[in-house]
N, C-alpha and C positions, 0 to 999 in steps of 0.2 A: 202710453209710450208707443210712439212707431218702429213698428218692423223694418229695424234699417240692417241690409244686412253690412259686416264688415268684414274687409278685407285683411290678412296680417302674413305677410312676405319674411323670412325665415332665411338667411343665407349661411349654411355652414360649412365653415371652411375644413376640409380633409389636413390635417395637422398629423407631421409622420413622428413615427417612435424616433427616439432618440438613448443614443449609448452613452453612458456617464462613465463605465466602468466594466472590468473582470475581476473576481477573487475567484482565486483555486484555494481549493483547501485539500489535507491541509498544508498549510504553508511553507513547512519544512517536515521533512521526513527522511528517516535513515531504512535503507533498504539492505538486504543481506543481497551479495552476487549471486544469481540465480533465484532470487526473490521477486515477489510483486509488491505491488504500492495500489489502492485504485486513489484518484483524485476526483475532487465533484470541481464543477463550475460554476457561480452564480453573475448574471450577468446584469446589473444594475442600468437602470434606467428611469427616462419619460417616457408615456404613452405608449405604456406597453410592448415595450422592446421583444422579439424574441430571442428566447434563449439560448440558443444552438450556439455550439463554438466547435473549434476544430482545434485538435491537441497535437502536440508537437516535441520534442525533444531534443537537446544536444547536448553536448559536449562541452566541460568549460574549455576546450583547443580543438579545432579544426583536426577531424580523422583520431579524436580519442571512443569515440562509439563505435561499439562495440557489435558485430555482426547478433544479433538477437537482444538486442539491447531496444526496445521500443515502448511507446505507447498508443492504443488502437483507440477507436470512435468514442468510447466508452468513456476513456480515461483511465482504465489499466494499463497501468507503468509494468513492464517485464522486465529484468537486469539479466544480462549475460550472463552465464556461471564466468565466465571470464573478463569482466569487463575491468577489474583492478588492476589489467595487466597496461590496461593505458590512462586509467582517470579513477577518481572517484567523483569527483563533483558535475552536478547533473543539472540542466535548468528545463523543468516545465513551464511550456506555455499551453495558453485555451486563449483563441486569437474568436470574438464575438465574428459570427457568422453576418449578421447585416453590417456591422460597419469594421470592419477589418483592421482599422486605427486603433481598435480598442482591444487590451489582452491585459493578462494577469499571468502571476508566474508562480512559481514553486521551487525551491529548490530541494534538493536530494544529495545525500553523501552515502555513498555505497562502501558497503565494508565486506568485510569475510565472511565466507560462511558459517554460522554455527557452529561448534564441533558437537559431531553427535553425542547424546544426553549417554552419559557413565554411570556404570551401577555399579554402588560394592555392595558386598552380600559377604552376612555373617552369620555363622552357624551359632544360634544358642545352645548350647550344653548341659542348660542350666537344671539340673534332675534327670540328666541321664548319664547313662555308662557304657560308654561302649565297650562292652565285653564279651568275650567267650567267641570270638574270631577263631574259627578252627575252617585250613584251608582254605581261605579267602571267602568264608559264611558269615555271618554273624545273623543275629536276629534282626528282625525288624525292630527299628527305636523310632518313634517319632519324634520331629524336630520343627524346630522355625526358624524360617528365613526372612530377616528383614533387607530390603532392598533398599536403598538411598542413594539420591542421584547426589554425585560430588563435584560433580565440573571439570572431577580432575584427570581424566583420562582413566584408563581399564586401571586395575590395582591389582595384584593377588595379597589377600590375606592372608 
């Protein structure tokens, strides 16, 4: 066999990512006023699209967001302690950083705040006696208190 040497030319063409899509998740969420939300974004594509997006928020009406009402780089959602007094319904976007045509959304319904968690408390008696109170004395008795959260506001027992 001869040493033939051979030549083989190779031309490859630079082919760019391409955006197919945004999903935020998750998708719908209820946040308390003065509450946070975080959201992620996944940015679907060809060839390796990068991921980056930029997060955004409004208002379902023009001037109902709320002065502290935001979402930063991250994709934490903040809600105004105030923001019920113009809107509850809220649209996230994540708008893909290489092609800007491309976004996905979220939506949020903001409600009230919590009312803070209520305790009744109930004295067991059960094998004791409270006796021999002389002059606002009495002995030491031990007791147990059980606590339970009721939702219903403070009580007296």
């Amino acid at each position: 066999m001869p040493n033939t040497a051979v030549t083989v030319t190779a031309n490859f063409e630079n082919i760019p990512p391409v955006v197919t899509g945004v999903t935020v998740s998750p998708a719908t969420a209820e946040v308390y006023e003065g509450g946070t939300q975080q959201f992620a974004a996944t940015v679907a594509g060809d060839y390796n699209p990068p991921s980056t997006v930029t997060w955004s928020v409004e208002a379902a009406a023009p001037g109902e967001l709320m002065n502290g009402t935001g979402i930063d780089a991250d994709g934490l959602l903040t809600v105004a302690p105030d923001q019920l007094t113009t809107g509850a319904a809220l649209t996230i976007t994540a708008t893909s950083t290489y092609d800007t045509t491309k976004s996905g959304t979220a939506s949020v319904t903001v409600t009230l705040t919590p009312p803070a968690p209520v305790y009744e408390i109930a004295l067991d008696t059960t094998g004791h006696t409270f006796t021999g109170v002389t002059a606002g004395y009495a002995a030491q008795t031990p007791f147990t208190v059980t606590v339970t959260n009721t939702g219903k506001g403070i009580r007296a027992i």
